[in-house]
C-alpha positions as CSV (number, residue, x, y, z in Angstrom):
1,X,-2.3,-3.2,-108.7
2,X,-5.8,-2.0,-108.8
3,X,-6.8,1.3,-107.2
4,X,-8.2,0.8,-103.6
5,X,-11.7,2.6,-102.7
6,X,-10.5,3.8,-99.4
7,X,-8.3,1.8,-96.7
8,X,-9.3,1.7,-92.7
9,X,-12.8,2.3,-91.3
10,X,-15.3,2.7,-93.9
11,X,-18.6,2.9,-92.2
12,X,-22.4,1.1,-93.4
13,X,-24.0,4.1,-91.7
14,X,-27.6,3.5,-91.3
15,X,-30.2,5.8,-93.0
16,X,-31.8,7.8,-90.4
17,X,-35.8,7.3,-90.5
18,X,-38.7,9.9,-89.7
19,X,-41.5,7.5,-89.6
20,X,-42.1,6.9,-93.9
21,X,-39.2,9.6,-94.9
22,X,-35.6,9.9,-94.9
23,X,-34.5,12.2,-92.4
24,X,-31.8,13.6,-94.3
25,X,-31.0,16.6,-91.2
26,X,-29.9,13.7,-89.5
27,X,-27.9,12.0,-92.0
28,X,-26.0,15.2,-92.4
29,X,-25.0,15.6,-89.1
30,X,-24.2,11.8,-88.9
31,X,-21.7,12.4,-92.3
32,X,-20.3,15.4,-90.7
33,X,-19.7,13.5,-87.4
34,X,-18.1,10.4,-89.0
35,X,-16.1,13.0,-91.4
36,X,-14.9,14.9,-88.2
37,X,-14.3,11.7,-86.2
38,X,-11.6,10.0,-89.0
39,X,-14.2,7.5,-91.0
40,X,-12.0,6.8,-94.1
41,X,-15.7,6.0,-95.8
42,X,-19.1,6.5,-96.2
43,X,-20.8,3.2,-97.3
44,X,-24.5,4.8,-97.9
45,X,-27.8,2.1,-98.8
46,X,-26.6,-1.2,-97.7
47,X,-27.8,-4.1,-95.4
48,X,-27.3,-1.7,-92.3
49,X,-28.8,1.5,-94.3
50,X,-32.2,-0.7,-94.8
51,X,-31.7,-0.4,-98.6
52,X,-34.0,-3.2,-99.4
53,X,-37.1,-1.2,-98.0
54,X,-35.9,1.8,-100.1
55,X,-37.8,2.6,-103.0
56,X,-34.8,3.4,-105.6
57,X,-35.9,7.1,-106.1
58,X,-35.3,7.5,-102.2
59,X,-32.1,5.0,-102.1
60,X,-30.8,7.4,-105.4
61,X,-31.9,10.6,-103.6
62,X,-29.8,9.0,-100.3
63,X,-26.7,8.2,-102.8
64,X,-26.9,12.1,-104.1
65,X,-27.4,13.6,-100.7
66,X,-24.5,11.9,-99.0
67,X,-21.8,12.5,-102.1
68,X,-23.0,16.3,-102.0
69,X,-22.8,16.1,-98.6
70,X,-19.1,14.7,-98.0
71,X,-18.4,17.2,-101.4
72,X,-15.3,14.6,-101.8
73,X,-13.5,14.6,-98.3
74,X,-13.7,11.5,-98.1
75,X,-15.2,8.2,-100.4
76,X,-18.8,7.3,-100.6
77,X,-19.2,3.8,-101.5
78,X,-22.7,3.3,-102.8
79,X,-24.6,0.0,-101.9
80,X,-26.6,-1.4,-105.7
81,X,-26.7,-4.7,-105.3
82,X,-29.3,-6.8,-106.0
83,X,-30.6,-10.4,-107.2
84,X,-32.1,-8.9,-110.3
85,X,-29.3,-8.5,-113.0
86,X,-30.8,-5.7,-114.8
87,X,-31.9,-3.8,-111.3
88,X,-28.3,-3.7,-110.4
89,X,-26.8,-2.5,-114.1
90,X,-29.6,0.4,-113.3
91,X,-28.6,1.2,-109.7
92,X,-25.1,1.1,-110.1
93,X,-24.5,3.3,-113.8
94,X,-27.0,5.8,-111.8
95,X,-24.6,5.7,-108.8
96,X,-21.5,6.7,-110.8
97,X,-23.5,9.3,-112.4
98,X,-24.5,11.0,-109.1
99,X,-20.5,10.4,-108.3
100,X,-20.2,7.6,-106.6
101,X,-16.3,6.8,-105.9
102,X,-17.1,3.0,-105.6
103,X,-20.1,0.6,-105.6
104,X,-20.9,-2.2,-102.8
105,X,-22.8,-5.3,-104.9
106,X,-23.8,-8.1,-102.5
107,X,-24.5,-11.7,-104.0
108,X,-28.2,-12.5,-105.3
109,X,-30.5,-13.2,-102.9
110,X,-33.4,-15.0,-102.3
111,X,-33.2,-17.0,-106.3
112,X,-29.3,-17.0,-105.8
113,X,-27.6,-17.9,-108.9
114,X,-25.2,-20.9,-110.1
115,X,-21.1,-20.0,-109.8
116,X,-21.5,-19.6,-113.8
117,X,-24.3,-17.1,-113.1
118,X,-22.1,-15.3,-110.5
119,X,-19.8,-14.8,-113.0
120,X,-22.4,-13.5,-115.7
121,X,-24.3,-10.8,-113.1
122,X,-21.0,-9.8,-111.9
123,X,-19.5,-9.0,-114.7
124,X,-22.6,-7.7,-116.4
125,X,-22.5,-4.8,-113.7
126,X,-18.7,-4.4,-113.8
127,X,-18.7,-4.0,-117.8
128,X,-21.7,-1.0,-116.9
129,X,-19.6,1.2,-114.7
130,X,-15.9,2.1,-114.4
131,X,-15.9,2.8,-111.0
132,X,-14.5,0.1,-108.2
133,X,-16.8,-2.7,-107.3
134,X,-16.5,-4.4,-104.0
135,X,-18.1,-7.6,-104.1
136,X,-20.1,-8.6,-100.7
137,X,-20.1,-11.9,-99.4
138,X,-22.5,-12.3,-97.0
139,X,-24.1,-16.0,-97.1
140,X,-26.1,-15.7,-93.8
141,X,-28.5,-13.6,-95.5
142,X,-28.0,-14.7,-99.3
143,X,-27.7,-18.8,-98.9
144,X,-24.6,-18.7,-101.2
145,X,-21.1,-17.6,-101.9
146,X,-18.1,-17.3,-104.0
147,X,-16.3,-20.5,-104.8
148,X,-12.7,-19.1,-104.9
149,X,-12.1,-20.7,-108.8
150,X,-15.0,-18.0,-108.9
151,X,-13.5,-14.8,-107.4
152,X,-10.4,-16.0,-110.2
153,X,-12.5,-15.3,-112.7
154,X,-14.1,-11.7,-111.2
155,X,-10.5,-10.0,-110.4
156,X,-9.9,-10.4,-113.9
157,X,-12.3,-7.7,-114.5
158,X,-9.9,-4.3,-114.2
159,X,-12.8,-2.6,-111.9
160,X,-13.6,-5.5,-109.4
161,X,-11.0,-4.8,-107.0
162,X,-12.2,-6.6,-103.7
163,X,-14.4,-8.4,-101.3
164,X,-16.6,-7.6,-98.2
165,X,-16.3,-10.7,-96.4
166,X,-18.7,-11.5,-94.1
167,X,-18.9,-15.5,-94.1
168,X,-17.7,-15.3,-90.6
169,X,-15.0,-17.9,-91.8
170,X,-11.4,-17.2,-91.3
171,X,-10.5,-20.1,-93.6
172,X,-12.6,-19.3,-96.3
173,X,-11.3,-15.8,-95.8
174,X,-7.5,-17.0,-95.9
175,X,-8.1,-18.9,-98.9
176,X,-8.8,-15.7,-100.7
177,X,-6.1,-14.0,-99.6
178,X,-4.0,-17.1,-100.3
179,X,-5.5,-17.5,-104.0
180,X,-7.0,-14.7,-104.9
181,X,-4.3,-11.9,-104.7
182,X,-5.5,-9.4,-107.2
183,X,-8.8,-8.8,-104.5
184,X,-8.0,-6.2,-101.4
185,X,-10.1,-8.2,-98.3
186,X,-12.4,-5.8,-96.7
187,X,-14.0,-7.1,-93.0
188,X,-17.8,-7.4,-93.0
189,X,-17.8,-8.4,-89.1
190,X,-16.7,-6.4,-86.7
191,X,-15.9,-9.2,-84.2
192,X,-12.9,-10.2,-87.3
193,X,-11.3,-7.4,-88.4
194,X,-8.0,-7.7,-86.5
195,X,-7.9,-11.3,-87.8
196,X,-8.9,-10.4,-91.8
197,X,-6.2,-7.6,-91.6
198,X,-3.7,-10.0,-90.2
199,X,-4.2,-12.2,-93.6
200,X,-3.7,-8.9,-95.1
201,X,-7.2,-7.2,-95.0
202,X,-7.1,-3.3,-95.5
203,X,-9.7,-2.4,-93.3
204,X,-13.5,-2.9,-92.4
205,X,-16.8,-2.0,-93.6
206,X,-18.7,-1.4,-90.3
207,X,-21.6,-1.3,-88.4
208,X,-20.0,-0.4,-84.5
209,X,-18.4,2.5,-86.3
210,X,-21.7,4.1,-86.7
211,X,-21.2,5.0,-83.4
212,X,-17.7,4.3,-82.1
213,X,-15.8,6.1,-85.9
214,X,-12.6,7.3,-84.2
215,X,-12.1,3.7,-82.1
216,X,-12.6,1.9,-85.5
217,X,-10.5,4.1,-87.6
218,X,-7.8,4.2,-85.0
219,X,-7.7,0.5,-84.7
220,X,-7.2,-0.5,-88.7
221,X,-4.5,3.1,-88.7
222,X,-2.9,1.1,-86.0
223,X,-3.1,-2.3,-87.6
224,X,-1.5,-0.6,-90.4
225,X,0.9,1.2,-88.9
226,X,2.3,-1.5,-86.9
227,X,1.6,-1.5,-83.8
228,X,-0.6,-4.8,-83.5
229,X,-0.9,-4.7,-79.7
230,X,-2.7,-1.5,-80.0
231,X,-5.0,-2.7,-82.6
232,X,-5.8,-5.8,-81.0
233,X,-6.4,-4.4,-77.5
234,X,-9.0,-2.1,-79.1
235,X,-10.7,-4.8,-80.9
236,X,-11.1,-6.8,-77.7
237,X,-12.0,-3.4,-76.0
238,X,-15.1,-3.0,-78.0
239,X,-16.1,-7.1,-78.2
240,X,-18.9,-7.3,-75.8
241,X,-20.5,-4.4,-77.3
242,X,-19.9,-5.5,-80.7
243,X,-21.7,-8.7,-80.0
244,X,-24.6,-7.0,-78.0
245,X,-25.0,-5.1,-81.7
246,X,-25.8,-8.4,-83.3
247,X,-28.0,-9.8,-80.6
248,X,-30.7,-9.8,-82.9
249,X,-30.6,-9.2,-86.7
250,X,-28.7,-6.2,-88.8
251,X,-30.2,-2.8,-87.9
252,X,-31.9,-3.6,-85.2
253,X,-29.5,-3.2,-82.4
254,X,-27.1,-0.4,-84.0
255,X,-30.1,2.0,-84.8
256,X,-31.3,0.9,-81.4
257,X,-28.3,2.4,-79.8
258,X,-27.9,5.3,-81.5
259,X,-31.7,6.3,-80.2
260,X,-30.4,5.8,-76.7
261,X,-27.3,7.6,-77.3
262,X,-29.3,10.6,-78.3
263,X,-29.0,10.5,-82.3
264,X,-31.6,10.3,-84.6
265,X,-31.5,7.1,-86.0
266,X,-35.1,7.1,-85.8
267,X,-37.4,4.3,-87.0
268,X,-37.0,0.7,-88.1
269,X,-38.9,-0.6,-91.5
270,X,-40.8,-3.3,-91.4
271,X,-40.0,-6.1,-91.3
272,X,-37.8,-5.0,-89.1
273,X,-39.1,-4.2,-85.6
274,X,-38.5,-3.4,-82.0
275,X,-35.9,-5.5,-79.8
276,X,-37.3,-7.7,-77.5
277,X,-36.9,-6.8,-73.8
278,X,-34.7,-9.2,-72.8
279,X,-31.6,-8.1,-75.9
280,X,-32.6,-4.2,-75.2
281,X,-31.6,-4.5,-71.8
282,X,-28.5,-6.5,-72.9
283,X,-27.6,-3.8,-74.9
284,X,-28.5,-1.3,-73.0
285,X,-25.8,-2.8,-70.0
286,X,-23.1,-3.5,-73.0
287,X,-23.2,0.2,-74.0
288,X,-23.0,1.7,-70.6
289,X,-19.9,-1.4,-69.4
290,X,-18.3,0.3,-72.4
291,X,-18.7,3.8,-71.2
292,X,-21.4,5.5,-73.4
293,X,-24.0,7.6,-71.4
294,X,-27.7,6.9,-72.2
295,X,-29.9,9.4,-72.7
């Protein structure tokens, strides 16, 4: 079997923000919390760290920070995706150099690519790195996906060794797991993880975790332990507020939060922006229902 990144809660913490600059204070004491509260992973520069409004000097210089920071307590999974073939080969052989334990590579974007030129990026970038590669599936914000005869092809390659699925469909997901074998099933939605584990997902890649780590991590340990009632009672526990957190689109609620709950999340990029009224005060009731104190 291939060798597993990590197994349980890895977390897509956001990169904290002080107005143009990374606020790298902050992202140290956000590692350190997630590190003290169970996280099984770091996932640093993806959709929810903003990486697409990061220069790559200052989404390398995050990369560095973070594996120097979590000096190898736990994995750091390094986002380097990207719909330019060559960009991607870059980012990801500089990510293993700066000690990366794995590499996040969502599908291109934006110009997309054929099944046949899945096949050709992907395994560009895996024959550049030895590290794991987890493939990302997200076709809400990419307009395309893997065709299963596709993923077939890509788990051939020793070092692709699974998928962030974030369709949002539990068939397509089941299909994987029912075809596809040699790929470990990650959740990219944290309204699915229960049901992606129960197909035999080893965990999520998450955005509530960013700032409920220890409820996340405790719910895939007791997925995986057996004790499904537990699990699944704290994945309903946490629904309403996981759907307040994707009231409006991918950081904008979770970094939202964190500033009312007193971190330092800091500022949005643009395009990204402020919530509107209405969805702040949505989440604003979801996270107090759940029993977090606003500052």
């Amino acid at each position: 079997m291939k060798t597993l990144p990590f197994t349980g809660s890895g977390v897509a913490i956001v990169t904290p923000f002080n107005g143009s600059e990374t606020n790298y204070d902050e992202l140290g004491r956000l590692i350190e919390f997630h590190i003290a509260n169970a996280t099984d992973a770091i996932i640093i520069c993806g959709t929810t760290g903003e990486a697409s409004t990061m220069p790559d000097s200052e989404h390398l210089a995050a990369i560095e920070y973070t594996v120097k920071k979590t000096a190898g307590r736990i994995p750091v999974i390094a986002g380097t995706g990207s719909n330019d073939t060559s960009h991607a080969v870059s980012l990801s052989k500089k990510a293993e150099d700066l000690g990366a334990d794995g590499l996040l590579v969502v599908t291109p974007y934006y110009n997309k690519a054929t099944q046949k030129g899945l096949l050709a990026h992907y395994t560009e970038i895996a024959n550049s790195v030895k590290i794991p590669i987890i493939l990302y599936n997200v076709p809400s914000r990419t307009g395309m996906s893997f065709s299963i005869s596709t993923l077939k092809e890509l788990a051939k390659l020793d070092n692709i060794v699974a998928i962030k699925e974030a369709s949002g469909n539990i068939s397509y997901t089941a299909q994987v797991a029912a075809n596809v074998p040699e790929l470990y099933i990650y959740s990219g939605n944290d309204d699915m993880v229960i049901p992606i584990m129960s197909l035999g997902g080893k965990g999520v890649i998450s955005v509530v975790a960013n700032i409920l780590p220890r409820e996340t991590h405790d719910m895939c340990e007791k997925y995986l332990a057996g004790d499904i009632e537990g699990a699944l009672r704290l994945q309903l526990d946490m629904l309403n507020l996981i759907n307040a957190l994707f009231i409006e689109v991918n950081p904008i609620p979770i970094k939202t939060a964190m500033n009312l709950l007193g971190y330092k999340a800091g500022n949005l990029r643009m395009p990204l922006c402020d919530m509107d009224e209405a969805n702040l005060n949505i989440l604003k009731k979801a996270l107090i229902d759940y029993g977090m104190k606003l500052v």
